[in-house]
C-alpha positions as a Markdown table, in Angstrom:
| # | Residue | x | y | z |
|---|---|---|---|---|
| 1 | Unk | 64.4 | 30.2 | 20.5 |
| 2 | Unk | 65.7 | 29.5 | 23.8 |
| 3 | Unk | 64.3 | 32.5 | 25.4 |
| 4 | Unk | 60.5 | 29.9 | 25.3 |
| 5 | Unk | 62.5 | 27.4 | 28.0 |
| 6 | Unk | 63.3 | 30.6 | 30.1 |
| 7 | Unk | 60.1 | 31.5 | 30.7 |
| 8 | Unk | 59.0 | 28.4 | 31.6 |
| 9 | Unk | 61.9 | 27.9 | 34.0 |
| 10 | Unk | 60.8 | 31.3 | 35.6 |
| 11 | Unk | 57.3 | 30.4 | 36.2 |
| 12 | Unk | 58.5 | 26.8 | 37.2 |
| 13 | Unk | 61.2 | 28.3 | 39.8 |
| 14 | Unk | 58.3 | 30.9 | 41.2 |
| 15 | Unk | 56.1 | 27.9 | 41.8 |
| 16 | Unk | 58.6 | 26.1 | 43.1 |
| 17 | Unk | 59.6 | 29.3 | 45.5 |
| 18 | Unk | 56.2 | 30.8 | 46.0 |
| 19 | Unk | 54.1 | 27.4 | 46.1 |
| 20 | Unk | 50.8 | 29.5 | 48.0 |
| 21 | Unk | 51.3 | 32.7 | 46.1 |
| 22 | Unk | 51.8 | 31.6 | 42.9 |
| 23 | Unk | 48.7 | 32.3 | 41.2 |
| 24 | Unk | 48.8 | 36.1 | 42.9 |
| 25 | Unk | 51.7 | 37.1 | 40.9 |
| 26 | Unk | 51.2 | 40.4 | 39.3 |
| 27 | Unk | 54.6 | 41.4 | 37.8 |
| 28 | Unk | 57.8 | 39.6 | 37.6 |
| 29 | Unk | 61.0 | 42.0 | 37.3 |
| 30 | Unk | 64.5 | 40.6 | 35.6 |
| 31 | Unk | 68.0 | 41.4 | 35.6 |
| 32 | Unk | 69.5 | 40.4 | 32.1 |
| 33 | Unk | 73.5 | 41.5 | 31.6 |
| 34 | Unk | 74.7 | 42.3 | 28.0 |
| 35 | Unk | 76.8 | 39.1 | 27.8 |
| 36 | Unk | 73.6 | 36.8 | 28.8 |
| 37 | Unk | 72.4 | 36.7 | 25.3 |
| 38 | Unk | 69.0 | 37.1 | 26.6 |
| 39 | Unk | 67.4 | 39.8 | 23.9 |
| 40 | Unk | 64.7 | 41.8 | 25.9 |
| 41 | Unk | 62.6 | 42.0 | 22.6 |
| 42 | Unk | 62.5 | 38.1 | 22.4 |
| 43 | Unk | 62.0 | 37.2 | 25.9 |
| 44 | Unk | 59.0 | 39.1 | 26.2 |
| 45 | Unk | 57.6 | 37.4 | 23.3 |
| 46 | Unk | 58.3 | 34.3 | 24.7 |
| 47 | Unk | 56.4 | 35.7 | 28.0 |
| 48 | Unk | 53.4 | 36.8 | 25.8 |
| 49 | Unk | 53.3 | 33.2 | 24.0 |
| 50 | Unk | 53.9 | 31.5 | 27.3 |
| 51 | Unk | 50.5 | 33.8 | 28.7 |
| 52 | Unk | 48.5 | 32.6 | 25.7 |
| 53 | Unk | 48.5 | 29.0 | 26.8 |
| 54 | Unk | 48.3 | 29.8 | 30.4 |
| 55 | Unk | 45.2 | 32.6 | 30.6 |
| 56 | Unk | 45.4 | 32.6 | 34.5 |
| 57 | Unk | 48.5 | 34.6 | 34.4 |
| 58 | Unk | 47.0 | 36.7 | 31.5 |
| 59 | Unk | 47.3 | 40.2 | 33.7 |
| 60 | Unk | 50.9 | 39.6 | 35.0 |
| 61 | Unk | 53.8 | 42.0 | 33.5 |
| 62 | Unk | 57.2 | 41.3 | 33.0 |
| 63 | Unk | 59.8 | 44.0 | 33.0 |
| 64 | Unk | 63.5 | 43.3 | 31.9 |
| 65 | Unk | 66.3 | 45.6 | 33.1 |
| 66 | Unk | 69.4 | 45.3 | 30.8 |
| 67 | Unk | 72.7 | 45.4 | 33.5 |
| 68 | Unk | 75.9 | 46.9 | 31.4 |
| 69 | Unk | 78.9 | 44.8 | 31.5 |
| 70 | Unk | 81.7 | 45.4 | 34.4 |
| 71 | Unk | 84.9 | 44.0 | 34.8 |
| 72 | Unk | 88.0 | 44.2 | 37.6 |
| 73 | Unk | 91.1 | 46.4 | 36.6 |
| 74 | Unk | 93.8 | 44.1 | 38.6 |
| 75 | Unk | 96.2 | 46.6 | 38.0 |
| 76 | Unk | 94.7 | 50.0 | 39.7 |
| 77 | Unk | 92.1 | 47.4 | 41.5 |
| 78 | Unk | 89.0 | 49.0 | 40.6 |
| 79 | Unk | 85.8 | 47.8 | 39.0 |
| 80 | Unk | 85.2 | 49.8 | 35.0 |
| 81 | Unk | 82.6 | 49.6 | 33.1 |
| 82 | Unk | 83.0 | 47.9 | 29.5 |
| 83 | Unk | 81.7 | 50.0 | 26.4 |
| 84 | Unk | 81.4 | 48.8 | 23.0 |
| 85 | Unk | 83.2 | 45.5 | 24.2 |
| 86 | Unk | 86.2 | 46.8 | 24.9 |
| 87 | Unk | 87.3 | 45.1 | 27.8 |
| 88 | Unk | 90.3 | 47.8 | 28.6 |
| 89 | Unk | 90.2 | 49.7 | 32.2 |
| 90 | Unk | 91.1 | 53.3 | 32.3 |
| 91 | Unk | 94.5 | 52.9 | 33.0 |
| 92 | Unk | 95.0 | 51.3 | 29.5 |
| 93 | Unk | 95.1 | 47.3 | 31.3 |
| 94 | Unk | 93.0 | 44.8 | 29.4 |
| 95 | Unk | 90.4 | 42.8 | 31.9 |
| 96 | Unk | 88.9 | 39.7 | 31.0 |
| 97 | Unk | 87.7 | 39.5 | 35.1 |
| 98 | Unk | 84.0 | 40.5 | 34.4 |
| 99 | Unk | 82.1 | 40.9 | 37.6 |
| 100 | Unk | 78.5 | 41.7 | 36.1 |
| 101 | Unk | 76.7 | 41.1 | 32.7 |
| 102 | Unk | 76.5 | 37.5 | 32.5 |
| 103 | Unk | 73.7 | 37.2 | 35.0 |
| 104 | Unk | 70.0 | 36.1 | 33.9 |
| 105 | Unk | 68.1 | 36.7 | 37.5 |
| 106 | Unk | 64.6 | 37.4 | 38.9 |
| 107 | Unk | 65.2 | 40.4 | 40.5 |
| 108 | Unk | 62.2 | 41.4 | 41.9 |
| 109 | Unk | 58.2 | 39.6 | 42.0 |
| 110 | Unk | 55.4 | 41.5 | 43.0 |
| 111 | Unk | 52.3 | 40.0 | 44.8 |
| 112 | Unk | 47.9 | 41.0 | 44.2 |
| 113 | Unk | 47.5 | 43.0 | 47.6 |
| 114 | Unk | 45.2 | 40.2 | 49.8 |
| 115 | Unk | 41.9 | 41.9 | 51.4 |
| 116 | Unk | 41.8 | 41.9 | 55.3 |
């Protein structure tokens, strides 16, 4: 399951990033497209099992958003979205220019408040 070595890439590029903060990390928010074969189900399992073995971050959430898939219409130049993997623009012009759904990001990470 490769979705385990995601997880711990996540939380190794947050340390990395957020070196101070790290351990103040209360939710982490991703972007996943269609075409990342990242399966929202099994990444948050992976998150859970990666918890288990790391109790500090016991209390943190993850939330995945699932992007749809876009691609470029080169023909009437305008971005379409693609449903049920067709990748055919409006005008009837097949697009294999995708411009979103094969990202895998952290979108968003969300700090504990620090008292003053």
């Amino acid at each position: 399951m490769h979705e385990t070595g995601i997880v711990q890439e996540i939380f190794d590029t947050l340390q990395q990033e957020y070196p101070y903060r790290y351990q103040s990390i209360v939710k982490i928010q991703l972007e996943a497209g269609l075409l990342s074969n990242i399966q929202p189900i099994l990444i948050q399992n992976a998150f859970e099992a990666y918890v288990i073995d790391e109790p500090q971050f016991a209390e943190v959430e993850l939330e995945v958003k699932v992007l749809p898939i876009h691609a470029f219409c080169e023909n009437c130049q305008e971005a379409f979205e693609v449903v049920f993997h067709r990748f055919v623009c409006n005008c009837g012009t097949p697009s294999s220019q995708v411009i979103q759904g094969e990202e895998l990001r952290i979108s968003q990470v969300i700090f504990k408040k620090e008292a003053i």
